[in-house]
N, C-alpha and C positions, 0 to 999 in steps of 0.2 A: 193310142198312147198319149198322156198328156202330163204335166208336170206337176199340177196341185188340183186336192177336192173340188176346190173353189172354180176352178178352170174346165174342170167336168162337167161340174153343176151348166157353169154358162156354155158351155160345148152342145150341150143336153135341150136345153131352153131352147137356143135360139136357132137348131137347126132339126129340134126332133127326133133326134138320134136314139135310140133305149141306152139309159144309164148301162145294161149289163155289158153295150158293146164298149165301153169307153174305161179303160186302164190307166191307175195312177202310176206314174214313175219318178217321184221328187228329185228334184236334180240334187247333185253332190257339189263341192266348191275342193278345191287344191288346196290341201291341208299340207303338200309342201313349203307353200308360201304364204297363206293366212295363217299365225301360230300367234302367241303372243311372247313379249321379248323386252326385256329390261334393258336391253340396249337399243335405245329408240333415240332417233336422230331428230334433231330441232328443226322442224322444215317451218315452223312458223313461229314468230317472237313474242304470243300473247297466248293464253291460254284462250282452246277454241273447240265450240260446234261445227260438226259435219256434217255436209250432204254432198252426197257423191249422183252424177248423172248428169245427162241432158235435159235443160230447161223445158221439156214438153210441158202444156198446160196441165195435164192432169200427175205430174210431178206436186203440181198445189204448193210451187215455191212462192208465191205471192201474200199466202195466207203464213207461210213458216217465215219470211219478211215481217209481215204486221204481228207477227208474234212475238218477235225479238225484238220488235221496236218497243211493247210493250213493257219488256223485264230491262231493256240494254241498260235503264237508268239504274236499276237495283245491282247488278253485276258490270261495273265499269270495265272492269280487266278481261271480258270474256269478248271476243269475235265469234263471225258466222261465217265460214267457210263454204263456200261454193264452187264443187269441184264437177267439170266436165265438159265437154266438146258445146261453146257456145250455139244455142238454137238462133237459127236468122231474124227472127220475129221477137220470141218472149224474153231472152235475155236482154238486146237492149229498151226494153219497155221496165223491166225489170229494174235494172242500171237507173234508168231515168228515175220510178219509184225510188229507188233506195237513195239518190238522189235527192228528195224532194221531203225524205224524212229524214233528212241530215245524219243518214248513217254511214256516208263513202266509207269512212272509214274504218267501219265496221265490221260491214258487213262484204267481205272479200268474194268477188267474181276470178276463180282460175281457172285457165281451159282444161284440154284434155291433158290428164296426167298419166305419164306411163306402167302399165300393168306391174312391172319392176318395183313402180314406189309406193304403191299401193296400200302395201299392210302399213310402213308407216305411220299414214295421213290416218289410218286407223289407230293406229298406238298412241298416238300421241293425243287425239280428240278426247273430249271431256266426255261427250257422248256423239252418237252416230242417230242425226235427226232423220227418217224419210218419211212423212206424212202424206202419202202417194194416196189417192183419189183411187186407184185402179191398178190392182199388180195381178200377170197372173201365176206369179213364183215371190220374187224381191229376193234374188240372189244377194244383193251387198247386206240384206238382214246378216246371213250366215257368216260372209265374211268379217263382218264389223265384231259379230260375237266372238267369234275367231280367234280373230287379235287382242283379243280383250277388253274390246269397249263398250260401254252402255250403250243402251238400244233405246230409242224414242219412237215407235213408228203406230201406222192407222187399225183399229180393229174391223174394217171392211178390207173387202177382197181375199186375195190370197197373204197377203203381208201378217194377219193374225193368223193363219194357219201353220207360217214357218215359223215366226217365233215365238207362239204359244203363252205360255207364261212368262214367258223369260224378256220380257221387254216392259216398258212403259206404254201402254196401247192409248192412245187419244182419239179423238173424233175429230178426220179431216175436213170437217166441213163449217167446223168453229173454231176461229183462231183464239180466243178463250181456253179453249180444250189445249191446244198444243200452248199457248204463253204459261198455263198453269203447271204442264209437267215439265216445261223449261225449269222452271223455277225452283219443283221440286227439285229435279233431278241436280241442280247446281248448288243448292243453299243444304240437303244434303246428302254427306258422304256415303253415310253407311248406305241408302239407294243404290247409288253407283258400288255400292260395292258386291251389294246384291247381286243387283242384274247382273255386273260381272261375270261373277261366278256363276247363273242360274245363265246367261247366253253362250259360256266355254261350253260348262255338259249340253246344250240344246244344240249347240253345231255339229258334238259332236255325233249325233245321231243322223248327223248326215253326210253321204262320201259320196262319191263316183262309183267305188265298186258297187256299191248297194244298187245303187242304180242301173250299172252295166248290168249283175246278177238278178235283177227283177224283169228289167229287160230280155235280156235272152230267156229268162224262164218266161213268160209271157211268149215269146217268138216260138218257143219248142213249141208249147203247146197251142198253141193257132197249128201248127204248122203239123 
């Protein structure tokens, strides 16, 4: 059992396995707590991009850096938010880069944030950027549509497979590709208001129970 096509397929490839032994079971996200909500608390003082995680290299925060250094002159009022448990290595190399392109104050490094404030920092973002090199789900896809925020993320991996149409898809491997759907997605509205609504219905086709029940019906039947 594995979480996404995409995760199959490389499950398949690289150990030989027959695709028929190998079962999708897409994860679900807590629709308790991801919802979206007009009462949204100001946790930050500037209208802002988000990315949520740990600075692992194939995260490709470096290249969504040099993408917003691109546009920051055309959108003065807008910040980059970087949310997640500091990596020992890439984050302060990162720091330094952001640094050195005279964005400190831009572009915001926050550590690990608590599960509790989570939908927030999604409610309130202008859009939800992950340009990941390599996912084999992209849980915070679901949640960000969730709560109602645009979606900016990679059409490789599993990350086009969760959010479908329902996102702004780029190619992580040109910071070009992600500076130009920054732009779109900021200069205009009706976009975001698109994806919006087209990442509310796309999460919701995904739960836990779905999951639990595709799961146990797979366990019956092995079994």
């Amino acid at each position: 059992l594995t979480n996404s096509n995409f995760t199959a397929s490389e499950i398949c490839r690289t150990t030989g396995i027959p695709e028929e032994k190998v079962s999708v079971t897409p994860l679900g996200y807590d629709n308790d707590h991801f919802y979206p909500s007009e009462l949204k608390q100001r946790l930050h003082h500037r209208p802002y991009l988000l990315n949520i995680g740990q600075a692992y290299p194939h995260k490709n925060l470096e290249r969504l850096i040099h993408a917003f250094n691109s546009i920051a002159h055309s959108f003065p009022e807008v910040d980059l938010l970087l949310l997640g448990k500091p990596h020992p290595i890439e984050t302060t190399r990162l720091q330094q880069m952001t640094s050195e392109l005279g964005l400190s104050s831009r572009v915001i490094f926050k550590s690990y944030v608590p599960y509790v404030e989570l939908p927030n920092w999604y409610r309130g973002a202008l859009a939800f950027v992950y340009p990941s090199l390599w996912e084999g789900f992209g849980l915070p896809i679901l949640e960000a549509m969730a709560c109602g925020c645009p979606v900016i993320t990679s059409y490789s991996s599993a990350t086009e497979e969760v959010a479908g149409d329902s996102a702004l898809l780029i190619n992580p491997l040109k910071t070009e590709s992600i500076d130009t759907s920054l732009s779109q997605l900021l200069s205009e509205p009706k976009i975001r208001s698109t994806l919006l609504t087209k990442g509310l219905l796309r999460s919701q086709s995904y739960s836990w129970d779905a999951t639990r029940n595709l799961t146990s019906g797979l366990l019956r039947a092995f079994c």
